[in-house]
Phi, psi and omega in degrees: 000307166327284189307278154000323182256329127019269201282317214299123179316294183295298159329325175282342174290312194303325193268306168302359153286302164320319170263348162270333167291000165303306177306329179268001182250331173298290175325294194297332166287306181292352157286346171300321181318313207267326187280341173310308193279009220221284208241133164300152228261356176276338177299293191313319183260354165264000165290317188296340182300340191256330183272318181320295161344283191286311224292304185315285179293346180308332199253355141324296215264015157264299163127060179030017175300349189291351188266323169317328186288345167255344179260017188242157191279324193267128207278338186291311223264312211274003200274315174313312185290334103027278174306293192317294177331323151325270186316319190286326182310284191340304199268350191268306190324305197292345167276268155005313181292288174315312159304304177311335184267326164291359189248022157251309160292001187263335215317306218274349162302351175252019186068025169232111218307178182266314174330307201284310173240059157301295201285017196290310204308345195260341157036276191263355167274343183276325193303290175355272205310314180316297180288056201219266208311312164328285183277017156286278168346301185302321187273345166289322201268357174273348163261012165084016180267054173309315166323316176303311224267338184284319193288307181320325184295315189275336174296320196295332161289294136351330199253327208257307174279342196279323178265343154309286163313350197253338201213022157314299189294038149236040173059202208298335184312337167316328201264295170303339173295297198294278172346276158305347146305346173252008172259349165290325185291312181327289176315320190273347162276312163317323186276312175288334164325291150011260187314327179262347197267331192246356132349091191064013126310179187263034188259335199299162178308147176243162166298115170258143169252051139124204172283351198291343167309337202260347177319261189345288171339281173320281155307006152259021162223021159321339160281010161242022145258328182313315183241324168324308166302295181310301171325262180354304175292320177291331174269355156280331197287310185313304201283305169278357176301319176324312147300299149331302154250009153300331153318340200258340206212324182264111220293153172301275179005282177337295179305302193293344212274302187307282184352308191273283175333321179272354170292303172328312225263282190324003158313284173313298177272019169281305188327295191246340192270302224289322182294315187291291153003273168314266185343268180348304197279282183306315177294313183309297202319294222282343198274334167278325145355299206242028160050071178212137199298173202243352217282339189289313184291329182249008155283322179256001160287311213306291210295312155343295214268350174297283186307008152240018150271339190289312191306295175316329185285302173315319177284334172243023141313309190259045158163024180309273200306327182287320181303317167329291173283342156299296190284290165312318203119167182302320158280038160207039176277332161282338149326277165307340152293324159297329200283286172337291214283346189264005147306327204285323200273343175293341155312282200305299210328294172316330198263346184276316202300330177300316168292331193283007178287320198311297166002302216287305189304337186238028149086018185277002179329301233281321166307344191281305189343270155355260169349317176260296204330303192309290160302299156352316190302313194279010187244298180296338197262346170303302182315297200301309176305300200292341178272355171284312194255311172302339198305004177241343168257146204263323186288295170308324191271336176274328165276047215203297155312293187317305215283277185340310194272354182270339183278328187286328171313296204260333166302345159295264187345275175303357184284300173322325190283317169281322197292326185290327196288307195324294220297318200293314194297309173308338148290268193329296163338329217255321192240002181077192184253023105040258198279001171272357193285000000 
């Protein structure tokens, strides 16, 4: 089986993806040495408390026009989307900055300490940048530039751990300085990448006679804000509610302890999903493109991203806390308990995200709704149980979450899996059996 996965064309992109995003994970872990010792587990959960906040709000503010830009046939129309997309981060950012400064300055009338939304006022600049950085990302994998997207990854790593460390002594503010800075360095490696890459091509900027040009635009790709936005939140929603409504039950510690634990989990998928990914969305692009089945293709990801997941998911399953407390310190041997029992969900997880891309590619959204509703439902009544009756035990209430997020994990998977089977019968119908032989 091994040799087979190997020989496999897509494995191999997948792997040479894999070892340069081996360096930036490399960077992000042995710098975990340092910041564990540098900031303390209450930093670490008002940072998740700021990325949940922009992840949430992120996902607002392009109007999910950024998934067009690898699925429209025409390189002009996706160049365009680029631009649109630019403009709405902006003008959602310039809102988004005013709520922040009011839900900092209001906190404690709504019954939320000020410690908990320091960073609020910053919102909409982290929000900016991410989705800056976001439709970059998206228009490098539609040309197919992995090398860019592995070098951005290790600057953005370098910009999040390096200035963390470097600027500790202003406390946790180290951590938000770091955190935006890494997606500026990234965008500003794109944008000079950018200029040499779309030189004299049909990629290059075309003469717009302005915004009002991006109207007309907006509204002939309007379904991907129309069923996207609604996904898209409901599986942002899934992933940060813990932060969110954990706040209403789970001590800042608790929160910070998860923080860290889900940085460690982020390895593994910076490592392996985001590269498996990649591949997957551009090749997926084209096969539906050029009306050729998908089911071969999400048959050598599953198996790929199971078998470079299974090992890692075992090791910090069997030695998470003791590994923790070794490598960190002692106060963050619950952290690796936690990390330990939320392996089992870092398995399904990893094998969903690359496929749950499928909806987007074939136009399938609208059927997800239903579907991701459900599971969202069951992730939040995980939360809502383990911070009522749990909130103080790290074992029960968290696995009582995993077991919420492994069901919504794998009810994707299979929703998705029947969608690529649809789209494969239906080429059989339409071409005979042709392209399986």
């Amino acid at each position: 089986m091994i040799k087979r996965i190997i020989k496999d064309d897509f494995a191999k992109q997948v792997m040479v993806l894999v070892s340069g995003a081996t360096i930036a994970q490399a960077i992000s872990f042995f710098s975990s040495l340092a910041t564990s010792r540098l900031f303390n587990p209450e930093a670490f959960g008002i940072l998740g408390f700021y990325l949940s906040a922009l992840g949430i709000s992120g996902v607002l503010a392009n109007g999910k026009y950024d998934l067009g830009i690898v699925v429209v046939k025409d390189n002009a129309a996706a160049r365009h989307l680029v631009r649109l997309c630019i403009v709405l981060l902006f003008l959602f950012s310039l809102l988004l900055t005013l709520f922040g400064l009011f839900a900092f300055y209001y906190a404690e009338y709504i019954g939320i300490s000020e410690d908990k939304v320091q960073w609020m006022p910053y919102l909409g600049l982290g929000v900016f940048l991410a989705g800056y950085a976001n439709v970059m990302y998206m228009f490098y994998t539609r040309l197919k530039k992995f090398k860019a997207l592995t070098a951005a990854r290790i600057l953005e790593s370098l910009g999040l751990n390096g200035l963390a460390i470097a600027l500790s002594f202003l406390g946790s503010s180290g951590l938000l300085i770091g955190c935006l800075a890494s997606y500026l360095l990234s965008i500003l490696y794109y944008e000079y990448h950018l200029h040499k890459l779309t030189k004299d091509t049909d990629y290059s900027p075309k003469p717009s006679s302005g915004l009002k040009a991006l109207y007309p635009l907006a509204k002939q790709y309007i379904n991907f804000p129309k069923y996207n936005i609604f996904l898209s939140f409901l599986e942002m929603l899934q992933t940060q509610s813990v932060y969110l409504l954990g706040f209403l039950w789970f001590s800042t510690s608790i929160l910070g302890w998860f923080q860290f634990a889900m940085r460690i989990l982020q390895v593994p998928l910076f490592l392996v999903v985001k590269p498996i990914g990649n591949v997957f969305l551009a090749k997926a692009a084209d096969q539906i493109k050029h009306e050729t089945p998908l089911l071969p293709l999400v048959h050598s990801t599953i198996l790929s991203t199971f078998v470079l997941a299974l090992p890692i998911a075992l090791i910090l399953f069997l030695l998470g806390p003791t590994l923790f407390a070794f490598l960190f310190g002692e106060t963050w041997r619950s952290a690796g308990t936690i990390c330990s029992i939320m392996s089992v969900w870092m398995v399904i997880d990893m094998i969903r995200v690359p496929v749950s891309q499928i909806p987007v590619l074939l136009g399938q959204q609208k059927q997800m709704v239903i579907w991701t509703s459900l599971g969202t439902l069951v992730t939040l009544v995980s939360i809502l149980v383990a911070g009522v009756f749990y909130s103080t035990a790290i074992v029960p209430a968290f696995a009582i979450i995993t077991s919420g997020q492994c069901l919504f994990a794998g009810l994707v998977i299979l929703v998705t899996y029947r969608q690529a089977k649809i789209h494969d019968l239906k080429l059989v119908k339409s071409y005979g059996n042709k392209y399986f032989k």
